[in-house]
N, C-alpha and C positions, 0 to 999 in steps of 0.2 A: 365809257368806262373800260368795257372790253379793251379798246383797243391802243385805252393810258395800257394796261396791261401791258398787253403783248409790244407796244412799244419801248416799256421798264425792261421786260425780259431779253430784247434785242439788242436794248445799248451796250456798248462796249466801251470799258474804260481801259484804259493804258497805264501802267507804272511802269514811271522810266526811273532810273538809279544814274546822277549825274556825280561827278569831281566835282567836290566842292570848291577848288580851286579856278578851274580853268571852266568849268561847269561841260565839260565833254560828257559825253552819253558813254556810260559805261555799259549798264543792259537796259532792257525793259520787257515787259511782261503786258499781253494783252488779250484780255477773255470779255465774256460777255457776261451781264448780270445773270442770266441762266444757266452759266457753268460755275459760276460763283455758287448759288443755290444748290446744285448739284453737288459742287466739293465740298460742301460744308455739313450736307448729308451724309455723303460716305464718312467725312470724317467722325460727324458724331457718332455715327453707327459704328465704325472701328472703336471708338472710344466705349461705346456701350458694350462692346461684344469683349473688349480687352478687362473691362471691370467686371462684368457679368463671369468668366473665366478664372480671374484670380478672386475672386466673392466665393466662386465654388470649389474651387482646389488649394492653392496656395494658401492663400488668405481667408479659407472658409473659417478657420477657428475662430478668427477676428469678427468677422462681417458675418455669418451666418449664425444666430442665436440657437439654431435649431441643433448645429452641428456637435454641439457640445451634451447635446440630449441624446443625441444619435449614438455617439461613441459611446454615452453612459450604458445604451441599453447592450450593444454589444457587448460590453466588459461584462454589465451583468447578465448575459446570456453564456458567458463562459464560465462568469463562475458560478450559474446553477448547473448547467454541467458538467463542472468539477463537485461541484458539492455531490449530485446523485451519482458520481461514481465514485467517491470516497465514503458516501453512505452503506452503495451499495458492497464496497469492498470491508466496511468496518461491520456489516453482520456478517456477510459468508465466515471472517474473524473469529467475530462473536459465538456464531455458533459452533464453527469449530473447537472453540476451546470450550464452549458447555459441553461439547457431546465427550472430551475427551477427560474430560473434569469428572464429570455424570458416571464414567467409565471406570476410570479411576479410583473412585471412592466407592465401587461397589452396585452400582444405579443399571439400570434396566432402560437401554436408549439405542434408539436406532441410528447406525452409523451415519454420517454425511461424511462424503467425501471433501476436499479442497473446491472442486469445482461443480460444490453445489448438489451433484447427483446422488439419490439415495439407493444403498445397497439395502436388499431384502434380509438383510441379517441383525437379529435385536442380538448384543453383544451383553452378557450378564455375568455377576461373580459367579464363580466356582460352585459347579452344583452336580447335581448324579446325571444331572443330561446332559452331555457335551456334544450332541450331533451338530448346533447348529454351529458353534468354536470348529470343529473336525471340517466341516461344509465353508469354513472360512480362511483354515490357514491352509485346504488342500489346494482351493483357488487359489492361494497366493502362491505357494509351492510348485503351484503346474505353471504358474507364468514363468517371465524368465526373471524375474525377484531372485538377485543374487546379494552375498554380503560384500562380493566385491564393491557392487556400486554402492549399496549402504558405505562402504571403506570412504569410498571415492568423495559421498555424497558430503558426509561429517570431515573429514580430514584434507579437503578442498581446501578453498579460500580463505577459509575462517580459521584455519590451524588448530580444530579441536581436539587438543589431549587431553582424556578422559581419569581422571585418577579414580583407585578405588576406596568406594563409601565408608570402607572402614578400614581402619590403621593392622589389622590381625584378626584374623579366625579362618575358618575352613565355610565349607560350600557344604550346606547339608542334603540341598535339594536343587538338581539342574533345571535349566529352560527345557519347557516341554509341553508347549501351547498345545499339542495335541491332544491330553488331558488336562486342561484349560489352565496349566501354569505358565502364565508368563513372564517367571522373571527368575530368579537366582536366588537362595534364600542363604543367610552368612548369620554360621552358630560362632557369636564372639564370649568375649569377658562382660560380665556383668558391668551394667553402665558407661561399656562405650559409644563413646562419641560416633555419631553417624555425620559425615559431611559431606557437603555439596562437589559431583564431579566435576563441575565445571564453571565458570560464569555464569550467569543467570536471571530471572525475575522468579520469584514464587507463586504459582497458579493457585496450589492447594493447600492449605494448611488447615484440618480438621477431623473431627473424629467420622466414623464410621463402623456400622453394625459388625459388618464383616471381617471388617482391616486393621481396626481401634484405630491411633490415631495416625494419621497420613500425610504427606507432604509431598507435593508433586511442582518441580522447575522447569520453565523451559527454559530454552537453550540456543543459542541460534542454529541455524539452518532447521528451524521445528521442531530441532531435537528437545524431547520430554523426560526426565525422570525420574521417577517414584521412590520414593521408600513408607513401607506398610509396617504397621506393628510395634511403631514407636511409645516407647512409655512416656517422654517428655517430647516437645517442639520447641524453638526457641524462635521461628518464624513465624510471619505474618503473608497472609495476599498478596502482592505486589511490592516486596520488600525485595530490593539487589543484593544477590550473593553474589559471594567471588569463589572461586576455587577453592578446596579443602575448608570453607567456612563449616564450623560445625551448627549443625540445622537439628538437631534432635539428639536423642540420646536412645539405645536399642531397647527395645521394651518384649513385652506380651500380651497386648493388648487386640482385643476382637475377637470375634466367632471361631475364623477361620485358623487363629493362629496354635500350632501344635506345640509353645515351647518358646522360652525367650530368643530370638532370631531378627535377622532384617530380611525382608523380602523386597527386595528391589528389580524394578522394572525401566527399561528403555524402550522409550517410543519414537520411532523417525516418520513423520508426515504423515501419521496419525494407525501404523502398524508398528505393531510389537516385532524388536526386534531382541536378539541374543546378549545378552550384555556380557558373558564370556568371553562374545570376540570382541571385544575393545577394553574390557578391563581385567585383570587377573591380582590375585593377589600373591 
């Protein structure tokens, strides 16, 4: 039996390629049944290694059932996250606008900054202690916190022109956060109309011990704001104002207030700023 083998494996067959006409030998070709076995190896193995290839790259979405699981899990690996960084961007948000809300209406709240870090300063209405306001707007004063950049910051890209809240009256009482007033106070005509300086979303619209009733907008670039002491609102939460929409009517309502008056405040990225310098009447 052996040696039927190895006699199989040594024969050699010949293919010749003849004219069919004249039957002349055009080529021929001759191997031996072991190089036969041998070519027919490689070839299947090219064959296997050239499918095994396009199975896993080209053609893997077709032929590989798996692949189709695989990309699922990366996509959803991307978008968990995206989700925890949009989470985590929609509280730092969130809490910015309650502390500046909280603030707003008179509340007792310790500041957060934008990015998260808390300052040692509890920020409170108007009271006989002002160390810890004087301890707050001296830091800001010693930095290089100019209004040029506040200019720069609102009057940039967004083209923010600021009108003022009310159509006539005088300024009874200036900015002067260093005895903890920060914002402008305007003695008008009985039951005028108070309107929104700019474009906007409404933060605030509610009453308060202090302030009576309140309404606070932001603004783009974070620009916020206020007006305090309203007798009437005609606004709501999350309600878009446009420019000179009237949002209230001037009142004397709260603790705090000395007198029918608007007391209105501007906040840029979560400090009081002077509203004198951008709006005049």
């Amino acid at each position: 039996m052996r040696n039927k083998v190895i006699k199989w494996f040594r024969n050699r067959i010949q293919i010749i390629f003849r004219n069919k006409r004249d039957f002349k030998d055009l080529s021929f070709y001759e191997f031996s049944n072991i190089s036969l076995v041998i070519y027919s190896i490689i070839f299947l193995l090219m064959i296997f290694s050239f499918s095994f290839f396009m199975s896993t790259t080209i053609l893997s979405k077709w032929f590989d059932p798996r692949y189709v699981e695989k990309k699922a899990n990366e996509e959803l690996v991307k978008l968990s996250s995206s989700i925890d960084s949009l989470i985590s961007e929609s509280q730092i948000k969130d809490q910015y606008i309650e502390n500046i809300m909280i603030i707003l209406s008179g509340g007792e709240n310790e500041f957060i900054e934008k990015n998260s870090e808390k300052s040692n300063l509890k920020l409170q209405s108007p009271s006989n202690d002002y160390s810890a306001i004087d301890s707050f707007f001296r830091e800001e004063y010693e930095s290089n916190f100019s209004y040029s950049e506040i200019i720069r910051s609102i009057d940039s890209e967004q083209n923010i022109f600021l009108i003022p809240p009310v159509s006539s009256g005088i300024v009874s009482s200036n900015y002067d956060p260093a005895n903890g007033h920060f914002g402008v106070d305007y003695v008008c005509k009985k039951e005028e109309a108070i309107k929104s300086v700019f474009d906007g979303t409404v933060l605030l619209s509610s009453w308060t011990k202090d302030s009576g009733y309140v309404v606070s907008i932001i603004h783009p670039n974070n620009l916020i704001s206020v007006y305090k002491h309203n007798s009437k609102v005609f606004v709501e939460p999350g309600q878009i104002v446009k420019t000179g929409e009237v949002i209230s009517i001037i009142g004397d309502t709260g603790e705090l207030s000395t007198g029918p008056h608007l007391h209105f405040e501007l906040w840029l990225n979560g400090k009081s700023i002077n509203p004198s310098e951008f709006i005049s009447l």
